[in-house]
C-alpha positions in Angstrom: 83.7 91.6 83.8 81.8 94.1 86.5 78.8 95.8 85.8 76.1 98.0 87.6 72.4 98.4 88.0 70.5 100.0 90.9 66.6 100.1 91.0 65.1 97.7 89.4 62.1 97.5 90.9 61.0 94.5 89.8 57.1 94.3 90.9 56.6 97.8 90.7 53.2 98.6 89.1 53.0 102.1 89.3 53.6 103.5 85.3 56.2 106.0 87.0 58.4 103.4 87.2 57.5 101.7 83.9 56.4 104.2 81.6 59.4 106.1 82.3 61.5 103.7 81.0 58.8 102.9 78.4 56.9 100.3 79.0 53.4 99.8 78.9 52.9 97.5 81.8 54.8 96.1 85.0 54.9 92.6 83.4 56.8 94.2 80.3 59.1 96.1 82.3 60.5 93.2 84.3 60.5 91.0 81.5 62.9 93.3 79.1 65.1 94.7 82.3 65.7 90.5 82.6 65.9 90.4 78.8 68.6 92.8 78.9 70.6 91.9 81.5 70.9 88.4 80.1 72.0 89.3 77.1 75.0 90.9 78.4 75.7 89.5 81.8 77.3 85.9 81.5 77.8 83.4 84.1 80.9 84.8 85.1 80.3 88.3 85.5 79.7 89.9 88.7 76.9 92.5 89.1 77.0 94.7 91.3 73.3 96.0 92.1 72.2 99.3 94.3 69.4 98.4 96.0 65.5 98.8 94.9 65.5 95.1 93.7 61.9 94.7 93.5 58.4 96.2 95.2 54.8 95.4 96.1 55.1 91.2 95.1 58.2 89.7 97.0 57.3 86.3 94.9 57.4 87.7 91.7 59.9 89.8 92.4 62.4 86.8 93.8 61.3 85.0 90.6 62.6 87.9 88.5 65.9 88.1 90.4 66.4 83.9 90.2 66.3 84.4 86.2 69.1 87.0 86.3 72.6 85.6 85.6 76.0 86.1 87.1 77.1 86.7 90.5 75.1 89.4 91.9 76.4 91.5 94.8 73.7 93.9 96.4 73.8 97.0 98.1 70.7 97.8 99.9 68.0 100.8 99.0 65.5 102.6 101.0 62.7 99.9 99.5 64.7 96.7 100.4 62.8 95.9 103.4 64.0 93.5 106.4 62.2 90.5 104.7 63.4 91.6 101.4 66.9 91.9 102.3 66.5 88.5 103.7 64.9 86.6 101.0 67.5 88.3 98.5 70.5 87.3 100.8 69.6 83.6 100.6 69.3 83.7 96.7 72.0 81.7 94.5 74.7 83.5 93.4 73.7 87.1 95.7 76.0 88.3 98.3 74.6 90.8 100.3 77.3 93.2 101.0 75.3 95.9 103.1 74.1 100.0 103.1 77.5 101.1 100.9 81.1 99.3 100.0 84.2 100.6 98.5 85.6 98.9 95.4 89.1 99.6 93.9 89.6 98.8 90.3 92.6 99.4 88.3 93.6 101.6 90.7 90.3 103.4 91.1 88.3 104.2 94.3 84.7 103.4 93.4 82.2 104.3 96.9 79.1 101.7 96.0 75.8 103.5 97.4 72.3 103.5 96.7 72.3 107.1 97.3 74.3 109.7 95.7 77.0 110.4 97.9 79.6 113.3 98.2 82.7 111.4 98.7 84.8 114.4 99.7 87.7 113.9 98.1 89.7 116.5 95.7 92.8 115.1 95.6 94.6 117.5 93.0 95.3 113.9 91.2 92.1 113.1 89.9 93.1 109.6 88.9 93.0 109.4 92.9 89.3 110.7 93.1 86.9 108.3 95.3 84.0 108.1 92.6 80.7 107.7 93.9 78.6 105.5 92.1 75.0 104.9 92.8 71.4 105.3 91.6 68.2 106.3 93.8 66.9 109.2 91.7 65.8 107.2 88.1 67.4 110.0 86.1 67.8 109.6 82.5 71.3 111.7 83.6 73.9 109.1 84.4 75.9 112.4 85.0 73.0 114.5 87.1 74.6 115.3 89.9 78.8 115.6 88.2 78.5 119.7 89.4 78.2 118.5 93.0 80.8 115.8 93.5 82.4 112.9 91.4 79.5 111.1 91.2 77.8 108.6 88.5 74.1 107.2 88.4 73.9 103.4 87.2 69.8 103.7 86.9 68.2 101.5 84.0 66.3 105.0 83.1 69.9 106.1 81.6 71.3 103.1 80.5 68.8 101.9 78.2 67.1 99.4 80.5 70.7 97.8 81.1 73.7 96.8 83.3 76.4 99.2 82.6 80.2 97.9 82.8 82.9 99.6 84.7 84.9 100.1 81.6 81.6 102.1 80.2 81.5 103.9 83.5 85.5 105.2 83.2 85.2 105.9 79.6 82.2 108.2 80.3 83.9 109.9 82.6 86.7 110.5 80.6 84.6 113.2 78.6 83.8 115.1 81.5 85.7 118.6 82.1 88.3 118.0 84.6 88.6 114.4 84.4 92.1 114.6 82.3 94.1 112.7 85.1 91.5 109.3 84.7 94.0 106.7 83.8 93.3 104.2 80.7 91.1 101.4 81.9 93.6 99.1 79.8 96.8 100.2 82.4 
């Protein structure tokens, strides 16, 4: 299975970050977001993870990121660092992939950002949409920025502290207006 995550921030002690997603300190916050993403995530599951890994404590936050499971594939945020994006890249079971990939699933263009990105496409097929999906802004909106582009926030603030799955992702946007043409994940 596939899932998504951006900004973790593992290490982050300032209570925007964790009282946001309500928390009442750092130590709790890292310790559900792990929590979570265990109880979900198995061995075999690939994660795909949009940068903002951790903040402040590299230590901790590598600790954090050892006791996640799966295969985790990182795209890198404006707080991963050059020696954060090299103590990440030699983890077990990380690829780094870089600053944005595109992923095609089920015959789906998915543009992998940390950033919200117009992907520019309006094909009149919307099955054929490039979706952007990304994270960056920790809205509790996975859909805050649908009226500019085809675009889809993976943030733990609107996922409940969790990875989300791809088939989550297309079902959700299956109740958007104008998404008609999104084929069945099960195709």
């Amino acid at each position: 299975m596939i899932y998504f995550i951006s900004d973790l921030h593992f290490g982050h002690d300032k209570d925007f970050i964790y009282r946001s997603r309500g928390f009442n300190s750092v130590t709790e916050h890292d310790s559900a977001l792990i929590s979570n993403w265990n109880s979900i995530i198995g061995e075999d599951d690939v994660v795909y993870v949009l940068g903002d890994i951790m903040l402040k404590d590299n230590e901790n936050g590598m600790r954090c990121w050892d006791f996640l499971s799966g295969h985790k594939k990182v795209i890198w945020g404006n707080h991963d660092s050059a020696p954060r994006m090299e103590l990440i890249s030699s983890a077990r079971n990380t690829e780094a992939i870089g600053f944005a990939s595109l992923l095609t699933y089920r015959g789906h263009s998915l543009y992998l950002s940390h950033y919200p990105t117009l992907t520019g496409n309006y094909d009149d097929d919307n099955s054929k949409r490039v979706i952007n999906i990304c994270g960056h802004t920790h809205t509790k909106d996975r859909f805050a920025d649908i009226d500019k582009g085809w675009i889809y926030h993976v943030e733990p603030d609107c996922h409940d502290n969790r990875p989300v799955s791809i088939e989550e992702i297309l079902d959700d946007l299956k109740c958007i207006n104008g998404w008609e043409g999104l084929r069945n994940v099960s195709e």
